[in-house]
DSSP file (Angstrom, degrees, kcal/mol; ACC not computed):
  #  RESIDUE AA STRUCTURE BP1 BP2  ACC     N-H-->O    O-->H-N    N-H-->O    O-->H-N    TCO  KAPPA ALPHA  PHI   PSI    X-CA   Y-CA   Z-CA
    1    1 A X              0   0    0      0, 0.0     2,-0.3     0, 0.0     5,-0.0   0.000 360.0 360.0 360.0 144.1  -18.9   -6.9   -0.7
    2    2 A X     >  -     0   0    0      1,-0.1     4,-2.5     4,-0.0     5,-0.3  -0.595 360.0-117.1 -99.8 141.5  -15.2   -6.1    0.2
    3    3 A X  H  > S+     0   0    0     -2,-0.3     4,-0.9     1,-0.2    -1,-0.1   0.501 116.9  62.3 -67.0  23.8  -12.5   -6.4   -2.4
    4    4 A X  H  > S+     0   0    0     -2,-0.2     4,-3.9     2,-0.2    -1,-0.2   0.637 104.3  43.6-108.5 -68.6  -11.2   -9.2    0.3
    5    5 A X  H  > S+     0   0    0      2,-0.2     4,-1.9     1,-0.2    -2,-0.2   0.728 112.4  50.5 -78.6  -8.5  -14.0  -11.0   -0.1
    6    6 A X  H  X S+     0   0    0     -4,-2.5     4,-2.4     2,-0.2     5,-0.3   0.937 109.0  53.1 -88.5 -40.1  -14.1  -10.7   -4.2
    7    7 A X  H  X S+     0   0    0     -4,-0.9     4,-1.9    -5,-0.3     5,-0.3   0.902 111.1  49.9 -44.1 -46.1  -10.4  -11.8   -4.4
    8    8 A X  H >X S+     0   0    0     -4,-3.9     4,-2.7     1,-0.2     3,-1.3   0.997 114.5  40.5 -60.5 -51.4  -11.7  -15.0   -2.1
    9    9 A X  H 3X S+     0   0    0     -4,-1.9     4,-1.5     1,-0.2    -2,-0.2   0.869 112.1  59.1 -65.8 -24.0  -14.6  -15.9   -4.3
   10   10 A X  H 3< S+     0   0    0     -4,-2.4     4,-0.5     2,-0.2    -1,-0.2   0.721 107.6  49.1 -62.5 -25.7  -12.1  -15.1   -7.6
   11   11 A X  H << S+     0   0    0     -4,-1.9    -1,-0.2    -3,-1.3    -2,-0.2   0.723 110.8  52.2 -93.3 -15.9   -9.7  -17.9   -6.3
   12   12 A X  H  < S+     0   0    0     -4,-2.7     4,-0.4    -5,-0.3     3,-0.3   0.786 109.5  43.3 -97.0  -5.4  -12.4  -20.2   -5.9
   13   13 A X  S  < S+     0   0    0     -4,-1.5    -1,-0.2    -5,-0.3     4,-0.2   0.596 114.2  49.2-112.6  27.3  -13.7  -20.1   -8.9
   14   14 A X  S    S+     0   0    0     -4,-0.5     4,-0.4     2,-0.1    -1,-0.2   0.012  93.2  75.9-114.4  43.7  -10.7  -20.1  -10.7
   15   15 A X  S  > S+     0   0    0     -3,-0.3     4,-1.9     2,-0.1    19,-0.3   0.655  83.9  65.9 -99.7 -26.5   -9.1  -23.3   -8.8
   16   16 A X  T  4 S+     0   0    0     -4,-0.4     4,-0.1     1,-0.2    -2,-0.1   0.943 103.4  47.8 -59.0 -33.8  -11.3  -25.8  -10.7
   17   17 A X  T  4 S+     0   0    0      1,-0.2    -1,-0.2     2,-0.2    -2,-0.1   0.735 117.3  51.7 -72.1 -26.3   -9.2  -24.6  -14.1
   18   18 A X  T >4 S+     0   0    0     -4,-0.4     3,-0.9     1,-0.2     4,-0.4   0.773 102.8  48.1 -79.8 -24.1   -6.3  -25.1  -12.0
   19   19 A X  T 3< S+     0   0    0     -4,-1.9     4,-0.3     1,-0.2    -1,-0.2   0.576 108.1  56.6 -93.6 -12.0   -6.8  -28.0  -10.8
   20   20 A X  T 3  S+     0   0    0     -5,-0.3    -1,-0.2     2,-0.1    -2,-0.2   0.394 104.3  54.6-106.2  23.1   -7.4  -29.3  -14.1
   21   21 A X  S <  S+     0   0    0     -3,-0.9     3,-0.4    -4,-0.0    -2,-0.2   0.157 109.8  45.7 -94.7 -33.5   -4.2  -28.1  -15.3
   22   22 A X  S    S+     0   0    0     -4,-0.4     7,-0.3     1,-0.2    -2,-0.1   0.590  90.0  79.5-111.8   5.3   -2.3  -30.0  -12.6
   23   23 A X  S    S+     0   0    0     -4,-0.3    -1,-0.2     7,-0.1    -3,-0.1   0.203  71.9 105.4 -86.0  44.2   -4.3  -33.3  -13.0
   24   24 A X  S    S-     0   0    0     -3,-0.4    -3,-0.0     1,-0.1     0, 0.0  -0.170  89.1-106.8 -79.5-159.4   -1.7  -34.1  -16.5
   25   25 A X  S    S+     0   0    0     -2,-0.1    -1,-0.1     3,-0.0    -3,-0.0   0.536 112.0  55.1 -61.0 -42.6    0.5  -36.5  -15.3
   26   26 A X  S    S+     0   0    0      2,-0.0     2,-0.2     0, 0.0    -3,-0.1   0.412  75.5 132.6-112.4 -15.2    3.3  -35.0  -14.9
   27   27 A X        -     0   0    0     -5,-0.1     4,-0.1    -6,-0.1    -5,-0.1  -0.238  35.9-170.2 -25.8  92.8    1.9  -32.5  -12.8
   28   28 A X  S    S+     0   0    0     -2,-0.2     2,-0.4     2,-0.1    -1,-0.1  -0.321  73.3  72.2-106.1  56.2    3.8  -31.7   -9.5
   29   29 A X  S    S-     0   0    0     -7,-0.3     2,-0.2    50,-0.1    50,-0.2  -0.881  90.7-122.9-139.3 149.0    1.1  -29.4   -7.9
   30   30 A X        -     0   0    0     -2,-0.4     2,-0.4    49,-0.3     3,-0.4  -0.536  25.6-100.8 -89.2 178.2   -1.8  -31.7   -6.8
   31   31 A X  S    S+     0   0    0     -2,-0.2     4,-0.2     1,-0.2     3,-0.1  -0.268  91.2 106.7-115.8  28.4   -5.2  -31.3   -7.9
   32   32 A X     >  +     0   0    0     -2,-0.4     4,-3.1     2,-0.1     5,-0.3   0.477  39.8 101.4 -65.7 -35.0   -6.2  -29.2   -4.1
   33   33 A X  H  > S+     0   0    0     -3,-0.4     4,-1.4     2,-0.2     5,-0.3   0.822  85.6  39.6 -66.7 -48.2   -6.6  -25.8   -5.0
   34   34 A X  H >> S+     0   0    0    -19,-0.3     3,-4.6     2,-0.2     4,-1.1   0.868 119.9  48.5 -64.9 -86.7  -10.4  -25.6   -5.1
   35   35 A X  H >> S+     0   0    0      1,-0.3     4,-3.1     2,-0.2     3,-1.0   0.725 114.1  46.6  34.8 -92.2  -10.7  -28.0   -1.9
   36   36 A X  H 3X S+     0   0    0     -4,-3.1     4,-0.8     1,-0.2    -1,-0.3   0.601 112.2  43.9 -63.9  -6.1   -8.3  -26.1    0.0
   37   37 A X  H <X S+     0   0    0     -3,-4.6     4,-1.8    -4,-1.4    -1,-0.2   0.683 115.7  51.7-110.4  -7.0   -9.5  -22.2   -0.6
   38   38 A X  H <X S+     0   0    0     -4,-1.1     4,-2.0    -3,-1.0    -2,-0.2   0.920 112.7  42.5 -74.3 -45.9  -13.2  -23.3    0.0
   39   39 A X  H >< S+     0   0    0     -4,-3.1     3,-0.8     2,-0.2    -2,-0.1   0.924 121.3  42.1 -48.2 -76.0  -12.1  -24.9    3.2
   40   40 A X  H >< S+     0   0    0     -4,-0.8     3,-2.5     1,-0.2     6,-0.9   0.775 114.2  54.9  28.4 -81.2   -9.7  -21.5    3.9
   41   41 A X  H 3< S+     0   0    0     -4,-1.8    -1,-0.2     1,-0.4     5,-0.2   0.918 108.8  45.6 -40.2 -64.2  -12.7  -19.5    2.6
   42   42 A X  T << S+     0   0    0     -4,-2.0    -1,-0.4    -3,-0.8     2,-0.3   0.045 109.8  68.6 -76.0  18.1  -15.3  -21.2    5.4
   43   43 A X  S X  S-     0   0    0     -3,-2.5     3,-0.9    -5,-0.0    75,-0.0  -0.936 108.2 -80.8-136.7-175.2  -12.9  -20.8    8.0
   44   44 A X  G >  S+     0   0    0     -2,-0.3     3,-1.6     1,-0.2    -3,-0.1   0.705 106.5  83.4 -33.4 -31.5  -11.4  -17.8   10.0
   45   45 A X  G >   +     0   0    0     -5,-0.3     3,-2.0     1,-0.3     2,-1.8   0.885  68.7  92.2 -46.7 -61.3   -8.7  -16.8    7.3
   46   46 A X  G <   +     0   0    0     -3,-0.9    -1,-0.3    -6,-0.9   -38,-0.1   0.143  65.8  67.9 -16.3 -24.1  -11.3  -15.0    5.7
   47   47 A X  G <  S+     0   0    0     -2,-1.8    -1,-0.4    -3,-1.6     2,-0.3   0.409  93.4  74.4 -79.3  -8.7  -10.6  -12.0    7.2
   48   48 A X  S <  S-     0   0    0     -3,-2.0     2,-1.0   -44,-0.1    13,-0.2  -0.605  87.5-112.2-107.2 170.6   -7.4  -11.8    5.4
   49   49 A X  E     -A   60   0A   0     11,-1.9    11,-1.6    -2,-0.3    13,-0.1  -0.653  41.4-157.4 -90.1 118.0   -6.7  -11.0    1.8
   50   50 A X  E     +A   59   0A   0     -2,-1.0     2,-0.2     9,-0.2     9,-0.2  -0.223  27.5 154.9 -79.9 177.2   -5.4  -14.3    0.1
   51   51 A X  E     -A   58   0A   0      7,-0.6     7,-1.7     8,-0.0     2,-0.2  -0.723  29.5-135.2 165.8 162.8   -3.4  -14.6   -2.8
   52   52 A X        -     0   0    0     -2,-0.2     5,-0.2     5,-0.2     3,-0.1  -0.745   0.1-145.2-126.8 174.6   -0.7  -18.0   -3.7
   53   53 A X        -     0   0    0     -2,-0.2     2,-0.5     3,-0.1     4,-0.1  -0.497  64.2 -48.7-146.5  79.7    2.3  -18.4   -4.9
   54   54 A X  S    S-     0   0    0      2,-0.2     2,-0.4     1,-0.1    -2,-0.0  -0.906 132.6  -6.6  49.9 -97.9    3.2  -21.1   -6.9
   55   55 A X  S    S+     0   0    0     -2,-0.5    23,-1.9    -3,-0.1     2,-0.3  -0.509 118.5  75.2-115.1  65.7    1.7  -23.9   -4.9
   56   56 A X  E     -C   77   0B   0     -2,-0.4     2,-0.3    21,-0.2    21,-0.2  -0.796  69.4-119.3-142.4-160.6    0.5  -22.1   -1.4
   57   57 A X  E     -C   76   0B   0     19,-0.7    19,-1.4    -2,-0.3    -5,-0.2  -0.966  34.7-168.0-160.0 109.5   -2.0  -20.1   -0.2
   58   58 A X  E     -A   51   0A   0     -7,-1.7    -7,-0.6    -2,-0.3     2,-0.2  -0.114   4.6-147.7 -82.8-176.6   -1.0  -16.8    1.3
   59   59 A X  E     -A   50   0A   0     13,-0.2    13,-1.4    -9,-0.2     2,-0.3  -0.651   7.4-169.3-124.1 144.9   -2.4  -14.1    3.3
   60   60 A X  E     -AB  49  71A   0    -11,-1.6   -11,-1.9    11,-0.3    11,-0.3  -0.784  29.2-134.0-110.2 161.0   -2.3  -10.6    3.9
   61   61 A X  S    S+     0   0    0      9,-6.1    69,-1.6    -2,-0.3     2,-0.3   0.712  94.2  13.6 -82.2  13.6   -3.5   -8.1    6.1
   62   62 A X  S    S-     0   0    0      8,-0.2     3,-0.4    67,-0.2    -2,-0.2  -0.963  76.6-112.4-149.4 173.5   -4.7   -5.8    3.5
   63   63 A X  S    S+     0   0    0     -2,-0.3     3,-0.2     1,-0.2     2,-0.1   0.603 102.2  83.9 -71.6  -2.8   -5.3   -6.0   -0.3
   64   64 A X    >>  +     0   0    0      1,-0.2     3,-2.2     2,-0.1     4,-0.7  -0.024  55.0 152.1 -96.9  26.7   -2.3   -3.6   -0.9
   65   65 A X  T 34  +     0   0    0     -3,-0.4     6,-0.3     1,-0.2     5,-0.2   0.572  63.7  46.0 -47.0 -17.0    0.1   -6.6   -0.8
   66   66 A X  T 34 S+     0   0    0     -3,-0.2    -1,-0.2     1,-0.1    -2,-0.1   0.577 113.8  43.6-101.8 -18.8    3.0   -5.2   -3.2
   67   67 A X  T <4 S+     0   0    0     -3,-2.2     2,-0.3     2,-0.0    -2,-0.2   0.259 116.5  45.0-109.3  18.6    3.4   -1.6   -1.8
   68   68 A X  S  < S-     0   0    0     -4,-0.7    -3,-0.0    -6,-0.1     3,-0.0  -0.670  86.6-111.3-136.4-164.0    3.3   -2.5    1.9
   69   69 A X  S    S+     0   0    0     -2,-0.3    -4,-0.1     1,-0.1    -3,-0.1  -0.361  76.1 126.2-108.0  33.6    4.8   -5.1    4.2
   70   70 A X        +     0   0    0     -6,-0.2    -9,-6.1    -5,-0.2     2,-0.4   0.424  33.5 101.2-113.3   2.9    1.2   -6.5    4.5
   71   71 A X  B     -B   60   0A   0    -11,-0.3     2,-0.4    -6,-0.3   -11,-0.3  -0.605  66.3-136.4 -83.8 133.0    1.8  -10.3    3.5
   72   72 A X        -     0   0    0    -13,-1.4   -13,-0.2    -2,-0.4    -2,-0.1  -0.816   4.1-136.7 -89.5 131.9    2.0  -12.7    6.6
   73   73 A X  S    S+     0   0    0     -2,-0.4    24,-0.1    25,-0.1    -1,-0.1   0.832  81.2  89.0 -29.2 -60.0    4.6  -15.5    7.0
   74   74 A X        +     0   0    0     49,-0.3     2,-0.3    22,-0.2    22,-0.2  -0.054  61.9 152.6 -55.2 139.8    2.4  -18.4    8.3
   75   75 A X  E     - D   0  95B   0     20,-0.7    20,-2.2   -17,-0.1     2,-0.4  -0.992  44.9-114.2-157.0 162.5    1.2  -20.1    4.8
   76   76 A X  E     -CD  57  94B   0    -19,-1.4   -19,-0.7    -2,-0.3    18,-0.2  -0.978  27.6-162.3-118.4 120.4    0.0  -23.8    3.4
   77   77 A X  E     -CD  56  93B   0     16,-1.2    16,-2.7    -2,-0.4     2,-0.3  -0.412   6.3-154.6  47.1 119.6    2.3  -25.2    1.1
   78   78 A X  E     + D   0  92B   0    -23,-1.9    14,-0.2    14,-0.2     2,-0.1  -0.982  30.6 117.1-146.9 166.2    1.0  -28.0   -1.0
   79   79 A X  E     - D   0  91B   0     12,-1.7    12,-1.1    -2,-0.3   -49,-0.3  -0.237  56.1 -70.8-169.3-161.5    2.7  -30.8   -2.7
   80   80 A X  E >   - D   0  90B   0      1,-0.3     3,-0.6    10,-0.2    10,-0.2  -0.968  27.3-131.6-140.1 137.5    2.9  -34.5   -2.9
   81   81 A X  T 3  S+     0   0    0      8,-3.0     2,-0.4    -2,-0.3    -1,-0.3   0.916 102.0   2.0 -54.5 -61.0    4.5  -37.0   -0.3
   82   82 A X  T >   -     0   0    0      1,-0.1     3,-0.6    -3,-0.1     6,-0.3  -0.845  68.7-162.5-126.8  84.6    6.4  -38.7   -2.8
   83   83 A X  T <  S+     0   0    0     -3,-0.6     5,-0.1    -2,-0.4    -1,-0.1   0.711  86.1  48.6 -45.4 -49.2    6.1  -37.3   -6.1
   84   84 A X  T 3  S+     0   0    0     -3,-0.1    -1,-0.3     3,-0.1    -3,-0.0   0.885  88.2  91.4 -69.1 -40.7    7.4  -40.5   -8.0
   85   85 A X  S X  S-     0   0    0     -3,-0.6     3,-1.4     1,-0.1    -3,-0.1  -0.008  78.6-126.8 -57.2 151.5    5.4  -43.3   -6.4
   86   86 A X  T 3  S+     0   0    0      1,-0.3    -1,-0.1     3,-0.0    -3,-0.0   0.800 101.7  48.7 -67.8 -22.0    2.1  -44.3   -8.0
   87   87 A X  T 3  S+     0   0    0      2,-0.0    -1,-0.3    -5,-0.0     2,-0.2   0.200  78.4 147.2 -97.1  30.7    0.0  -43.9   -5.0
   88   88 A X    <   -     0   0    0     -3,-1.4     2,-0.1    -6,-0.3    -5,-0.0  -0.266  29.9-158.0 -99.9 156.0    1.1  -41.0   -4.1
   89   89 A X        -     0   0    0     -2,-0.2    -8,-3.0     1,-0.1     2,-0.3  -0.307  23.5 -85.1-110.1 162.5   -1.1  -38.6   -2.4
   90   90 A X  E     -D   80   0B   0    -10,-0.2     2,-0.3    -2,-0.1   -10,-0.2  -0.491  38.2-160.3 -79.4 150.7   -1.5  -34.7   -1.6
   91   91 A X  E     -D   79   0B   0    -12,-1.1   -12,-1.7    -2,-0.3     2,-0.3  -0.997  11.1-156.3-132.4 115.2    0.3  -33.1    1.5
   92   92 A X  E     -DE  78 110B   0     18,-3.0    18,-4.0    -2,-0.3     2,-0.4  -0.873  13.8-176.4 -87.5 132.5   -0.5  -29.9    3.2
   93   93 A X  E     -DE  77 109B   0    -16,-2.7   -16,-1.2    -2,-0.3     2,-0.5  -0.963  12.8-149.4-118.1 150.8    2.5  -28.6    4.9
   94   94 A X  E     -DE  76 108B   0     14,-2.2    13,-1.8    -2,-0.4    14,-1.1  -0.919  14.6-155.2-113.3 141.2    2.0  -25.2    7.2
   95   95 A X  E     -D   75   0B   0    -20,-2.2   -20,-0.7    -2,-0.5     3,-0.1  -0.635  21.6-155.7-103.8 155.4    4.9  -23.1    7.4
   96   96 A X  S    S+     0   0    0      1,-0.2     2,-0.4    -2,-0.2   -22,-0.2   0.580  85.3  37.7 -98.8 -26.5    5.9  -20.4   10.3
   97   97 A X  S    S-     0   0    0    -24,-0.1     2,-0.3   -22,-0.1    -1,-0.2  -0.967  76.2-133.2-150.3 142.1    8.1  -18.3    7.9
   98   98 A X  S    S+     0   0    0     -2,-0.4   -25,-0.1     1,-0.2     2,-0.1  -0.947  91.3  59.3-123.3 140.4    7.9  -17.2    4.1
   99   99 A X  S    S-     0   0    0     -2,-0.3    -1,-0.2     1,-0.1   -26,-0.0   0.578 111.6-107.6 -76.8 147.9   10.2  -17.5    2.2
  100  100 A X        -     0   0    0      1,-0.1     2,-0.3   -27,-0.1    -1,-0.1   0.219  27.2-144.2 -22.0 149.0   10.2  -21.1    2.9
  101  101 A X    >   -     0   0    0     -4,-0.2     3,-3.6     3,-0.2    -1,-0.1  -0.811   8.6-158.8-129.2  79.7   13.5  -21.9    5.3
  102  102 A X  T 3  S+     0   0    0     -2,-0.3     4,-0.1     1,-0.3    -1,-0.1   0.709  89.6  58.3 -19.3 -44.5   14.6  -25.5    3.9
  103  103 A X  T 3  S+     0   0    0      1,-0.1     2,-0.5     2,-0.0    -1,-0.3   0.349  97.8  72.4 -92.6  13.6   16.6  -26.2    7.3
  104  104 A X  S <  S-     0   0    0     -3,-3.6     2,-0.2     0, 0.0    -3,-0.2  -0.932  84.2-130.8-119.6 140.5   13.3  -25.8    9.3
  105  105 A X        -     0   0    0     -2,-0.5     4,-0.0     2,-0.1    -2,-0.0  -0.563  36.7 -98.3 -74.1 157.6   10.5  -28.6    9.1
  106  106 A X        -     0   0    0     -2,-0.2   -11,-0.2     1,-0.1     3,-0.1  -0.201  36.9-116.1 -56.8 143.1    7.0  -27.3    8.4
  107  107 A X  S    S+     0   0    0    -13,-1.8     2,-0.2     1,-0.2   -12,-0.2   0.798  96.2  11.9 -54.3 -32.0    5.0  -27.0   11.7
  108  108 A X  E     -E   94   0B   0    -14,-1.1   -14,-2.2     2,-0.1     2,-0.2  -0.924  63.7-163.5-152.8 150.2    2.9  -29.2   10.7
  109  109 A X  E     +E   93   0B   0    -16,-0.3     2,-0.3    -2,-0.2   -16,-0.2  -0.867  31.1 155.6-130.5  93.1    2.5  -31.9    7.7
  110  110 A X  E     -E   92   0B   0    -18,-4.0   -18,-3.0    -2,-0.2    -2,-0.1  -0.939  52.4-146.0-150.9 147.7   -1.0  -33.4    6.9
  111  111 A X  S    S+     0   0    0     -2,-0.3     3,-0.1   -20,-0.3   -21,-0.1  -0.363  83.3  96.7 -68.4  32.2   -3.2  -35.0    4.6
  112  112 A X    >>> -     0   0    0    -20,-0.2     3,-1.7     1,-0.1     4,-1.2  -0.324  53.3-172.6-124.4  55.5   -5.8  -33.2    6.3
  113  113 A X  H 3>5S+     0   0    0      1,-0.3     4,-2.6     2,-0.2    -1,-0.1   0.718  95.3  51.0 -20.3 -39.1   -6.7  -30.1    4.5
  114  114 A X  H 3>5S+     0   0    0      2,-0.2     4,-1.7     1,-0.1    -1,-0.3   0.916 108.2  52.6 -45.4 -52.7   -9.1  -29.3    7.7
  115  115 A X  H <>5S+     0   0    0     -3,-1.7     4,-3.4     2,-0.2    -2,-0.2   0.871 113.9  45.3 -65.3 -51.3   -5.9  -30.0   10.3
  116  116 A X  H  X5S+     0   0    0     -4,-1.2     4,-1.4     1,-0.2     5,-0.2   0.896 110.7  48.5 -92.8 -19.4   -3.7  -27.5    8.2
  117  117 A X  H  X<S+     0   0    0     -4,-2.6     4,-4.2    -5,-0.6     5,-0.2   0.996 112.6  51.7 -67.5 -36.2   -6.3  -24.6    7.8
  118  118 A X  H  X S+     0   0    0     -4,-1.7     4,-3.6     2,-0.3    -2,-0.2   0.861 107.9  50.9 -36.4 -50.4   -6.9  -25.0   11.7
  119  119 A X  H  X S+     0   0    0     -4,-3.4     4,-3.8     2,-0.2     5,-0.2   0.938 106.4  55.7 -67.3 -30.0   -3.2  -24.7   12.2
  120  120 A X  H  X S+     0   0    0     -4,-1.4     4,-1.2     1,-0.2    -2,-0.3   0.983 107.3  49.9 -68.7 -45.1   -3.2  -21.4    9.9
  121  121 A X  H >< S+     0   0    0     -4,-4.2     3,-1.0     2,-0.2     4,-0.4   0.989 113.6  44.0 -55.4 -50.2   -5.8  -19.9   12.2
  122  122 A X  H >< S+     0   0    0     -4,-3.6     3,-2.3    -5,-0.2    -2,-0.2   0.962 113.5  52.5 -53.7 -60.6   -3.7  -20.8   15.5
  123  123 A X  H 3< S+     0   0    0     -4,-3.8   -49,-0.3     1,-0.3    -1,-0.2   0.570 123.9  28.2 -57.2  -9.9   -0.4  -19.5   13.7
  124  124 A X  T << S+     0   0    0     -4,-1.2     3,-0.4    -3,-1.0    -1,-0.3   0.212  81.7 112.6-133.2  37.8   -2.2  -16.2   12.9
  125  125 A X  S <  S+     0   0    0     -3,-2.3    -2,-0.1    -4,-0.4    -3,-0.1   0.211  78.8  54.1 -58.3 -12.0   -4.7  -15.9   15.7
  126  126 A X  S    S+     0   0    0     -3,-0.1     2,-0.7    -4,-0.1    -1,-0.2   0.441  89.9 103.2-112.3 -17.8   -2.7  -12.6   17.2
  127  127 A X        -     0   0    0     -3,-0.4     2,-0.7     1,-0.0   -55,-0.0  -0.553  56.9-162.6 -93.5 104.8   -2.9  -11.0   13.8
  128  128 A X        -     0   0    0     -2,-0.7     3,-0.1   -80,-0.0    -3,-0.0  -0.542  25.3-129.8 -92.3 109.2   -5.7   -8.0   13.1
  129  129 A X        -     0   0    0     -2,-0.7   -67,-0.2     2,-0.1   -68,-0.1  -0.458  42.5 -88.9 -50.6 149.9   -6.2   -7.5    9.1
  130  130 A X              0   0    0    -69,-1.6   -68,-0.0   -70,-0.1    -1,-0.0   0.237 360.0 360.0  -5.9 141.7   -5.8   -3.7    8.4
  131  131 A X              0   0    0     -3,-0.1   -69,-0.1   -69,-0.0    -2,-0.1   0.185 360.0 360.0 -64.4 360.0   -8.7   -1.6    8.5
């Protein structure tokens, strides 16, 4: 097993504690994380080394993310459409460029946790993890 692939199974089994940390109330991360790195996990991304950052889900092309350049822009961002309304639901947005760029819209915006890993595969589809 590759330290790639222990970092993925170590964010999925700590997303269930996380996600039962953000189901308080008052809680402006939604309650996704497990959901969305097993989907991640199961799909092409897998080949990259994850890691989040507040509320995304990163990759890099090696595990060495802090002494290199090795982190990739494209990332999924998740949130809630409307934070205040009662119904309001979780939102994956995929991004082109980290750190987030306010005055550009996310590439994509979906309730579809499927739809926005798919777009993370297109948006890094030219990109060869590290040897």
């Amino acid at each position: 097993m590759t330290e790639t692939d222990r970092e993925w199974d170590a964010r999925i089994r700590h997303a269930p504690t996380s996600d039962s940390r953000s189901r308080c109330g008052d809680s402006w991360v939604p309650p996704v994380e497990e959901l969305l790195w097993r989907t991640a996990r199961a799909s092409t991304l897998a080949r990259f080394f994850p890691f989040s950052s507040h509320n995304s889900l990163r990759l890099a092309t090696s595990p060495d993310i802090f002494a290199t350049a090795a982190y990739l822009d494209p990332c999924i961002v998740y949130c809630y459409d409307d934070f205040e309304a009662p119904d309001r639901r979780p939102e994956y947005w995929v991004r082109d460029v980290w750190p987030q760029d306010l005055s550009r819209e996310p590439v994509l915006r979906t309730y579809d946790v499927e739809a926005a890993v798919r777009e993370l595969e297109r948006l890094t589809a030219h990109v060869t993890p590290a040897a």
